[in-house]
Backbone bond lengths (Angstrom), bond angles and torsions (degrees), N, CA, C in turn:
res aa  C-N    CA-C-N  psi(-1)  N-CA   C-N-CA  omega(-1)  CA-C   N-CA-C  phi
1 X - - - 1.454 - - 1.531 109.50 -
2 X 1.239 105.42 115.59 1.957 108.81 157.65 1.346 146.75 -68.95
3 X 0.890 94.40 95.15 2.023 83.66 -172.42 1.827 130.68 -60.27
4 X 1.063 85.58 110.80 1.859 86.66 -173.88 1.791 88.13 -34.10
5 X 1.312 100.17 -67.74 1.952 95.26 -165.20 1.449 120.73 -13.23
6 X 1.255 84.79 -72.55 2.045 114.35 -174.56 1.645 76.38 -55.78
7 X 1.037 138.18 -133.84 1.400 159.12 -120.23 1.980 88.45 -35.90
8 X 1.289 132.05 -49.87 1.709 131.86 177.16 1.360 94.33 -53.94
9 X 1.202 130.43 -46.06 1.633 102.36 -161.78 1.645 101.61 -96.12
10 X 1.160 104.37 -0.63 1.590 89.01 -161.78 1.827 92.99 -96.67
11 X 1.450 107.70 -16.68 2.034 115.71 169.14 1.471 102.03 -80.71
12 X 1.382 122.53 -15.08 1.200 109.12 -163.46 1.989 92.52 -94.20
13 X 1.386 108.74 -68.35 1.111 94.23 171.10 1.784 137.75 -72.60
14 X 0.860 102.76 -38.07 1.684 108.15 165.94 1.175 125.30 -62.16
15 X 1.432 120.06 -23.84 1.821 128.03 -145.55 1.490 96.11 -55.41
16 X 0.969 141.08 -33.21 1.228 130.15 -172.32 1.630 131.11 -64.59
17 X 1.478 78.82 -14.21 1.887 81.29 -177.51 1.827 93.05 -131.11
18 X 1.573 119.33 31.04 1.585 116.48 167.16 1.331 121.44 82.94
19 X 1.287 112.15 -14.66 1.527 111.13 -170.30 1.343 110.81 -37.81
20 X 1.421 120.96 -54.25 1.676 113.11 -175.31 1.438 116.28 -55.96
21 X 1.651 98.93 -41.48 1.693 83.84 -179.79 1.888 125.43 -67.01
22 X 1.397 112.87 -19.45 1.416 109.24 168.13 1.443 104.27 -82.86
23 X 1.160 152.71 -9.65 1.278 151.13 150.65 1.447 119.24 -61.74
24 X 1.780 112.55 -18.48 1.618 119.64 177.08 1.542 99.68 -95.12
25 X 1.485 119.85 -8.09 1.591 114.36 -169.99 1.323 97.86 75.13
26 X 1.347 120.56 35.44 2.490 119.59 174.10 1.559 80.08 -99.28
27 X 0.775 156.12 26.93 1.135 142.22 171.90 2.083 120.87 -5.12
28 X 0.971 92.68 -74.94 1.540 106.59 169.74 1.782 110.79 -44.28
29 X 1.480 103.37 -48.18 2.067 101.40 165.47 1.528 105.74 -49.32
30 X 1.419 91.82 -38.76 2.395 84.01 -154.24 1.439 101.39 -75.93
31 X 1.418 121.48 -27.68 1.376 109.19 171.38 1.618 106.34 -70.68
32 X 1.310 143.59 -8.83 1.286 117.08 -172.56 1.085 98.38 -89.80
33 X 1.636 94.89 -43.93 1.590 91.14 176.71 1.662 124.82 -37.47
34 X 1.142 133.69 -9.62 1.653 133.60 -129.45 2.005 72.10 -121.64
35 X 1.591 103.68 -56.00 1.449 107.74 -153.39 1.381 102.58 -79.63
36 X 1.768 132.36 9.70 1.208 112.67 162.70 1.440 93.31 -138.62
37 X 1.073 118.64 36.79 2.056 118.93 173.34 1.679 91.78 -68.39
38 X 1.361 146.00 1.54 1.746 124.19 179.74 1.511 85.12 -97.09
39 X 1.209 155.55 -37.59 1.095 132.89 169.37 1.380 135.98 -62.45
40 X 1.139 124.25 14.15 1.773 145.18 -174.91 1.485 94.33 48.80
41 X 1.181 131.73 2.50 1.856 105.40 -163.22 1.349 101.36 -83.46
42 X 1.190 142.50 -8.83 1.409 159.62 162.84 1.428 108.76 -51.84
43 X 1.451 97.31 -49.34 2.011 110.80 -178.58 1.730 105.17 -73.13
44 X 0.923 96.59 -41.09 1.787 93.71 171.15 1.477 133.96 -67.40
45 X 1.494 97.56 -31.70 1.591 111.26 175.68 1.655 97.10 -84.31
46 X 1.404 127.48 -27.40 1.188 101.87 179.13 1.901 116.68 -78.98
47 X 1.047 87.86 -29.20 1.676 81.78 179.04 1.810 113.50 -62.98
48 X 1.367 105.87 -44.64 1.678 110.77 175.53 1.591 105.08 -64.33
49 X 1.210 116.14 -13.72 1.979 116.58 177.38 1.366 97.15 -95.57
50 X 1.525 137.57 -40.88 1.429 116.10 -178.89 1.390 112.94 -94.36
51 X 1.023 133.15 19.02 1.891 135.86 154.88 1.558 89.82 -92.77
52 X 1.307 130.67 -75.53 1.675 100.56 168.25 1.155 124.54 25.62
53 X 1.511 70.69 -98.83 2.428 114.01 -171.61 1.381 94.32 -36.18
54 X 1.356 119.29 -47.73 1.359 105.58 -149.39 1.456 103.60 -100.88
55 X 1.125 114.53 -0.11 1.914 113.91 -174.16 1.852 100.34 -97.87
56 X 1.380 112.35 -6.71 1.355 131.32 -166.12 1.455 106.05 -60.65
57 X 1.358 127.11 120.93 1.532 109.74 154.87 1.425 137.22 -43.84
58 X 0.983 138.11 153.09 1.487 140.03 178.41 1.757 96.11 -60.64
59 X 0.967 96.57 -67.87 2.027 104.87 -179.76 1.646 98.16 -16.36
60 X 1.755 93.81 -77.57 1.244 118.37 -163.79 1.538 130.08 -42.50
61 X 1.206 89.40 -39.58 2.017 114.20 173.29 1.282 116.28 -76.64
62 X 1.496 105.21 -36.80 1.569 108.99 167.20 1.529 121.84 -67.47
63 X 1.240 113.40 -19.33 1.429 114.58 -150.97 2.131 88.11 -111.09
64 X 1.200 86.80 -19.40 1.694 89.30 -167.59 1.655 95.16 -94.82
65 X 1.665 139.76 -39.52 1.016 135.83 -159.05 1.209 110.66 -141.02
66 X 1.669 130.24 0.66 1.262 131.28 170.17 1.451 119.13 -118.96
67 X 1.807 114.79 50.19 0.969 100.01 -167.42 1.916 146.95 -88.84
């Protein structure tokens, strides 16, 4: 089971170098993420991906990442 929590804070603060996505099992995202984190645009998409996570219904998160 994934926790919306863990995966919002960990895009919000980490997003730049993928952490959430190897925490979602995207595996293949968190490395891109990794190979363009010197351009910050990685850090931006992670913060707009963990307000997401966290605005997410329970239903929704379950049904999208707890399956």
């Amino acid at each position: 089971m994934k926790s919306k929590v863990a995966a919002g804070v960990l895009a919000i603060l980490l997003g730049g170098l993928g952490v959430h996505k190897f925490y979602l099992g995207k595996i293949g995202m968190g490395i891109l993420y990794i190979l363009f984190c010197w351009t910050s645009i990685p850090s931006l998409i992670g913060l707009i991906e963990g307000i997401i996570y966290l605005t997410k219904s329970d239903e929704e998160w379950n049904r999208q990442y707890n399956k």
